[in-house]
C-alpha angles and dihedrals in degrees: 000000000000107000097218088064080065121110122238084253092050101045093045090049097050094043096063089047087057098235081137147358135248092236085062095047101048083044084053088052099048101046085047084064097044094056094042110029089081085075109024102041102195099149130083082173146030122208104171103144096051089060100042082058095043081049082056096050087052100051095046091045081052094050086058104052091249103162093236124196121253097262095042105133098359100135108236143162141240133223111249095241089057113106108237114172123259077353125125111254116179108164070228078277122129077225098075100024104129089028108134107179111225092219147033126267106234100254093046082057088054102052106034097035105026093034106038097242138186112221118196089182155264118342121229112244144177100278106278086351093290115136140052098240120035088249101108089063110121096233114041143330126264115237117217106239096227090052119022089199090057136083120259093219122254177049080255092039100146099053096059096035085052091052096042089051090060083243098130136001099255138329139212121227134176118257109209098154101342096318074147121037100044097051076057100051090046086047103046095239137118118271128192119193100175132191123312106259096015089101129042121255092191107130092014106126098240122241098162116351103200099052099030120115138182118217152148133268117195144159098249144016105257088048089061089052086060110041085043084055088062110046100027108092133096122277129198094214082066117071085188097056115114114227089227135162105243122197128224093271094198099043082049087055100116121147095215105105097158108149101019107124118224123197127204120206120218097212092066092059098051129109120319091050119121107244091229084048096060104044094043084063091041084057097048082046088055093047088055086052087055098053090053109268117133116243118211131173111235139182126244094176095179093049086104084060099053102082100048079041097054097037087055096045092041095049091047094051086042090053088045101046098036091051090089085067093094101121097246091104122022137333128052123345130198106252089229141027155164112216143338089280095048091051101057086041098056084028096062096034089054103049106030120077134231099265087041096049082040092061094035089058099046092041080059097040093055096040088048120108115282097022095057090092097025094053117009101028088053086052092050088052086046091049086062087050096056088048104058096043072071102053096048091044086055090049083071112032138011101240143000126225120206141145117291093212134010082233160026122262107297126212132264118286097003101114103023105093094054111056096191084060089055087038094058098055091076094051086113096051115040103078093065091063088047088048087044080222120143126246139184128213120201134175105261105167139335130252120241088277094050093263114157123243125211127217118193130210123194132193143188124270102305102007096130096121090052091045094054096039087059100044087048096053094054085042090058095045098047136050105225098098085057093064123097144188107258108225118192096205091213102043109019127242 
């Protein structure tokens, strides 16, 4: 047995029966990334000392009797845009690449001081989170794990590709418009993207703050419960947490879901969905059905209106947070310039890269006089609108299960040049963001070529518990969770 094929749940049993230390199973977890991350690339960063020294600090805390939580010497890895102290942290942008934060975001406090974590290092990413398929990072691409010559989803691309690869436990990546749960869906792994508020975003390098999430990406449901029991909770550095009761997610795990009502929403099985697709979700519905949940078509009428909505909102809150990247402060600065004017301009053409230089102009292009009322304002109003579709829909029913992606991982460059394309695959995702509600994406069947296909369940605010007790309920009933990329280490797939 190789102990990085081990669950969260496995490896921290078995760690606190001693069958093995920290120290092995983050050594399990590193070489597994040496012999595979030539054709993977998830990391921006190693880390590997550091956690070969946090795996120290857990097996002598468990020679000495010390209760340990859960998570407590599982290797993981962290988002790029996540703040971890004296460690690197690039947004994968030229901008930010010899930026060392000199302090914690709040959930990488949480995990590697209050949990007892074990970091590998920092996760490769679409530059400043902007982008559907790790591509527009300014180091390397991220391969899918299934298909080296397919994307591995994005913007956190590198957080589901690095889980799915068997390279590290579990991750946590930033949801911005389904920067989570696609790269999921394209991965074959399971993507949380919880509640806005009910993680903190303190430390998290802003994109769009309003629509911006923290959350976790695993191999398995229950690992999501713990590593959501970890991270979930208000925090007073963050003026948008919300000061919440939490359960215990993984004690409130049951696969009985009998009762619970499910609607399906036609608009997101109109046109532009991969027939495969389509019936692969139809399948996991019907399974639903089967274990006793009530399945019942609904309308979300201002679905059509999410996507112009999301891509307004996001650019002006991107013009507006990646503003403070002149090159006065911190981050990259032109070699030589003029003036003060000369050197924002060469600072910022230099660094940013084409997508990001793409969103800032257009955030400033729809909050400029004349186009305010005309753009955003009409967004904000839209945003209502989607809102409320959700409430109503919730009125009815208690989630609602949809595709996570019109389609399978898609190859490189295909849809690069053509930004709508790319645009279009988080049709399915972004209205939750809009909404701030949270959603869940789990593995639910394979394509013809042994693609995986993602299902996404959403829920109301809060809803976290139901979402996961539902998604643990198919997951036990059904094998797909089990299936892994086969990596030859030598040769690839």
């Amino acid at each position: 047995m190789n102990l990085y094929d081990l669950t969260i749940q496995q490896a921290a049993k078995m760690l606190r029966q001693r069958a093995f230390t920290a120290q092995e199973l983050t050594e399990s977890a590193i070489g597994r990334i040496e012999s595979t991350e030539k054709f993977v690339n998830s990391f921006i960063t190693f880390e590997f000392d550091t956690a070969l020294k946090q795996a120290k600090k857990v097996d002598e805390a468990i020679s000495q009797g010390v209760s340990l939580p859960p998570l407590a010497g599982i290797p993981m890895a962290i988002k790029d845009n996540i703040c971890t102290k004296d460690i690197k942290t690039t947004c994968a942008s030229r901008m930010l690449e010899n930026f060392y934060p000199p302090y914690d975001a709040t959930v990488s406090k949480k995990l590697i001081s209050d949990n007892y974590g074990v970091m590998l290092g920092k996760l490769n990413m679409d530059e400043f989170a902007m982008g559907s398929s790790t591509e527009t990072s300014a180091y390397h691409k991220t391969a899918n794990p299934w298909d080296f010559n397919r994307v591995s989803g994005g913007s956190s691309g590198g957080a589901a590709a690095a889980v799915a690869a068997k390279q590290v436990f579990y991750s946590l990546g930033s949801d911005t418009g389904g920067s989570i749960r696609q790269p999921a869906a394209f991965c074959g792994v399971v993507g949380l993207k919880p509640t806005y508020g009910a993680i903190s975003r303190y430390g998290l390098i802003a994109y769009a703050s309003s629509l911006d999430q923290i959350g976790p990406i695993t191999r398995n449901v229950s690992d999501c419960a713990s590593v959501l029991n970890a991270i979930a909770g208000h925090d007073e550095l963050d003026s948008t947490s919300v000061n919440h009761s939490w359960p215990d997610f993984e004690a409130e795990l049951l696969s009985d879901i009998r009762g619970i009502k499910i609607g399906i929403p036609k608009e997101y099985f109109d046109q532009g969905l991969d027939e495969e697709v389509k019936s692969t979700i139809n399948e996991a519905i019907g399974k639903l059905a089967a274990l006793g949940a009530s399945i019942e078509s609904i309308s979300l009428p201002y679905t059509d209106y999410a996507l112009s909505a999301y891509y307004i909102i996001s650019c002006a809150e991107a013009s507006s947070n990646l503003a403070r990247f002149d090159g006065v402060k911190y981050g990259y600065r032109t070699s030589a310039f003029k003036d003060l004017e000369d050197l924002y301009c060469k600072t910022r053409s230099e660094a940013f890269g084409k997508e990001v230089k793409r969103r800032i102009m257009l955030g400033n292009f729809v909050l400029s006089s004349g186009y305010y009322d005309a753009y955003y304002l009409k967004a904000l109003k839209t945003r209502t609108l989607i809102k409320q579709d959700f409430d109503n829909a919730f009125s009815k029913v208690d989630l609602i299960v949809s595709p996570t992606t019109p389609c399978v991982a898609f190859g490189f460059g295909e849809k690069l040049d053509d930004p709508l394309k790319m645009y279009l695959t988080d049709v399915y995702t972004v209205p939750v963001n809009i909404a701030g509600i949270p959603a869940l994406s789990m593995p639910c069947g394979f394509d013809k070529k042994g693609m995986p296909i993602g299902m996404q369940i959403i829920g109301k605010h809060f809803s976290e518990s139901l979402l996961l007790k539902v998604a643990y309920a198919f997951e036990q009933n059904t094998e797909h969770h089990q299936k892994s990329p086969i990596i030859d280490c030598e040769g690839g797939l």
